[in-house]
C-alpha positions in Angstrom: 23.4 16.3 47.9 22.2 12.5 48.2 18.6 14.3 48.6 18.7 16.4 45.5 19.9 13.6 43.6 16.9 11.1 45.3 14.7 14.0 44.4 15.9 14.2 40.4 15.9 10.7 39.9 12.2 10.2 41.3 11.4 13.3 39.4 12.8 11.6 36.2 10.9 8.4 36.8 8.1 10.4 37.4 8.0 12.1 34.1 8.9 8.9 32.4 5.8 7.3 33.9 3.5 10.1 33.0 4.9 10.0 29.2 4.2 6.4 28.9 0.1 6.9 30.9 0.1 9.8 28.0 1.0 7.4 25.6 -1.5 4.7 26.7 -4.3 7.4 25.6 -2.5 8.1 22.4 -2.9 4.6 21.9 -6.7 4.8 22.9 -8.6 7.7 21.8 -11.4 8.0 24.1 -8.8 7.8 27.3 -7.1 11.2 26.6 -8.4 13.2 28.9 -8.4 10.3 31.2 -4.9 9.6 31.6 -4.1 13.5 31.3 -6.3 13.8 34.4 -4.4 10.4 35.8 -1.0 11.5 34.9 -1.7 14.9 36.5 -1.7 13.1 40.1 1.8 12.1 39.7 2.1 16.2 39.9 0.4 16.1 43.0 2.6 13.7 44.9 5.4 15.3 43.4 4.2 19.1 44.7 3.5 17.0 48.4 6.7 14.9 48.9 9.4 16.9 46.9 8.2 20.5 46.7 6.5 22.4 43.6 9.8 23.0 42.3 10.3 19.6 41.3 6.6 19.1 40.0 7.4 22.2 37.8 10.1 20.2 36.1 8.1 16.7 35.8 5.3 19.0 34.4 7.1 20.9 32.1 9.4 17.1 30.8 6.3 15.5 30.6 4.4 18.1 28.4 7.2 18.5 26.1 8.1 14.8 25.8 4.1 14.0 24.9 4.0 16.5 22.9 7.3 15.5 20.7 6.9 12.3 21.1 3.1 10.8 21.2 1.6 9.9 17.5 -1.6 11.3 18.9 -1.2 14.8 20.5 -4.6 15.6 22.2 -3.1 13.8 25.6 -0.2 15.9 25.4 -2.1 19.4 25.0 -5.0 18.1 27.5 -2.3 17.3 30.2 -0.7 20.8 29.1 -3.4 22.5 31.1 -4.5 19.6 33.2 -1.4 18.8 34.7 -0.7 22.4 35.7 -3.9 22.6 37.9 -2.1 20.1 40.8 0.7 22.4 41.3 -1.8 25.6 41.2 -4.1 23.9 43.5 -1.7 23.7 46.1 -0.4 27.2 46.1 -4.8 28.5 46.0 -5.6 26.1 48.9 -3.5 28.3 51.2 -6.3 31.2 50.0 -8.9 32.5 52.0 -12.0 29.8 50.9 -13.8 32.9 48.3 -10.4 34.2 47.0 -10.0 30.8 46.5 -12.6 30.0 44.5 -12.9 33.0 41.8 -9.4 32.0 41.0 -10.3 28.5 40.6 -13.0 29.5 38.1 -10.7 32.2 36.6 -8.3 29.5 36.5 -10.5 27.2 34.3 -11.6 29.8 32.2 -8.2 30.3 30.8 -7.9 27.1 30.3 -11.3 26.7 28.8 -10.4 29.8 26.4 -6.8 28.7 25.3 -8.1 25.1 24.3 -10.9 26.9 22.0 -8.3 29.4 20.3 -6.0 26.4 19.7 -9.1 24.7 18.3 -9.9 27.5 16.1 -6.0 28.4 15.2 -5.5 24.6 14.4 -8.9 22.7 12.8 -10.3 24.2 9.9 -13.2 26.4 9.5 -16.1 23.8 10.1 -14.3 21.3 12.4 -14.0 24.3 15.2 -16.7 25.0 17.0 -18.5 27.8 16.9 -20.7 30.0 19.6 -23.8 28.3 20.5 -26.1 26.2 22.2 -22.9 23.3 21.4 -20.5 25.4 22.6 -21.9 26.2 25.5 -23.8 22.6 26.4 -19.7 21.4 26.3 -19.0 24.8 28.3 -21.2 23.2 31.2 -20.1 20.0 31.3 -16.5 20.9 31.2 -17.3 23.2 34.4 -19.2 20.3 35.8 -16.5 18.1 35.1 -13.7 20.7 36.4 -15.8 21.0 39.9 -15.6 16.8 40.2 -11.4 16.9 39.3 -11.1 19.6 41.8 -13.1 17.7 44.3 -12.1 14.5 43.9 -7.7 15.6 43.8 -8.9 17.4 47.5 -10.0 14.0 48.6 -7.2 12.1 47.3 -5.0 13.9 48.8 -6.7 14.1 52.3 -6.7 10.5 51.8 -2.9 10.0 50.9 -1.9 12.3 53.8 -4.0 10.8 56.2 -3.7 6.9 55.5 -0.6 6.6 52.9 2.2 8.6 53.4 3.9 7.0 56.4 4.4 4.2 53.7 4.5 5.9 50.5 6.5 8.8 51.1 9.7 9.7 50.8 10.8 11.9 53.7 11.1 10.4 57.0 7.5 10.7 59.0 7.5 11.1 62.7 4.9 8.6 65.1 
């Protein structure tokens, strides 16, 4: 039981800490997808240490408490599909390496799709954007940026597990 209970409270500080990152890039504009994509690694510690059960419930607290709460929801809806990707990620890395990656980009294109009907559901006709060369010029950078997320969570997390988890971590490690 003492575990459980260890494991809830972390999970509420952890969700509690991701609210307030979210709320720094309420605060500041241009840092929304920043801190989504920074609040998003709290997920991954959480899916390492605890178990994806528990980084279900600090992603799904988190989401819900940005997007109630926050003056500016863009960092709430951003970490709505960025947070997920941590906890996917782990359960895709046990994947052979091409099953893998189609669902990676499968992944992101249903993400990619459900931020542009939200955009067109909720900004009026000339604020969306429409197909073309804009759409598609913010297509490739959003796959370019995708790639370097995906890239640089696999070497954070080599590098926590390798260097950082003896003294971060909250199970017991073995020498």
């Amino acid at each position: 039981m003492r575990g459980r209970t260890k494991y809830l409270t972390v999970s509420a500080m952890l969700a509690a800490l991701g609210v307030i990152l979210l709320g720094l890039g309420s605060l500041i504009n241009t840092l929304d997808l920043t801190v989504a994509a920074l609040a998003s690694i709290l997920c991954v510690w959480a899916v390492i240490e605890m178990g994806k059960t528990y980084a279900w419930m600090i992603w799904l607290v988190t989401s819900f408490l940005a997007i109630l709460l926050l003056p500016q929801k863009t960092p709430g809806c951003f970490y709505l599909f960025i947070g997920l990707y941590p906890i996917l990620k782990e359960q895709l890395e046990r994947l052979p390496r091409a099953v893998e990656w189609v669902l990676k980009i499968v992944i992101f294109h249903a993400m990619i799709a459900l931020c542009w009907l939200v955009l067109r559901i909720f900004v009026p006709g000339e604020a969306a954007l429409e197909f073309g060369w804009l759409l598609l010029a913010t297509y490739a950078l959003a796959l370019v940026a995708f790639l370097l997320y995906d890239y640089a969570l696999t070497k954070l997390i080599s590098f926590y597990l390798q260097k950082l988890q003896k003294r971060l971590g909250l199970k017991k490690h073995r020498k």
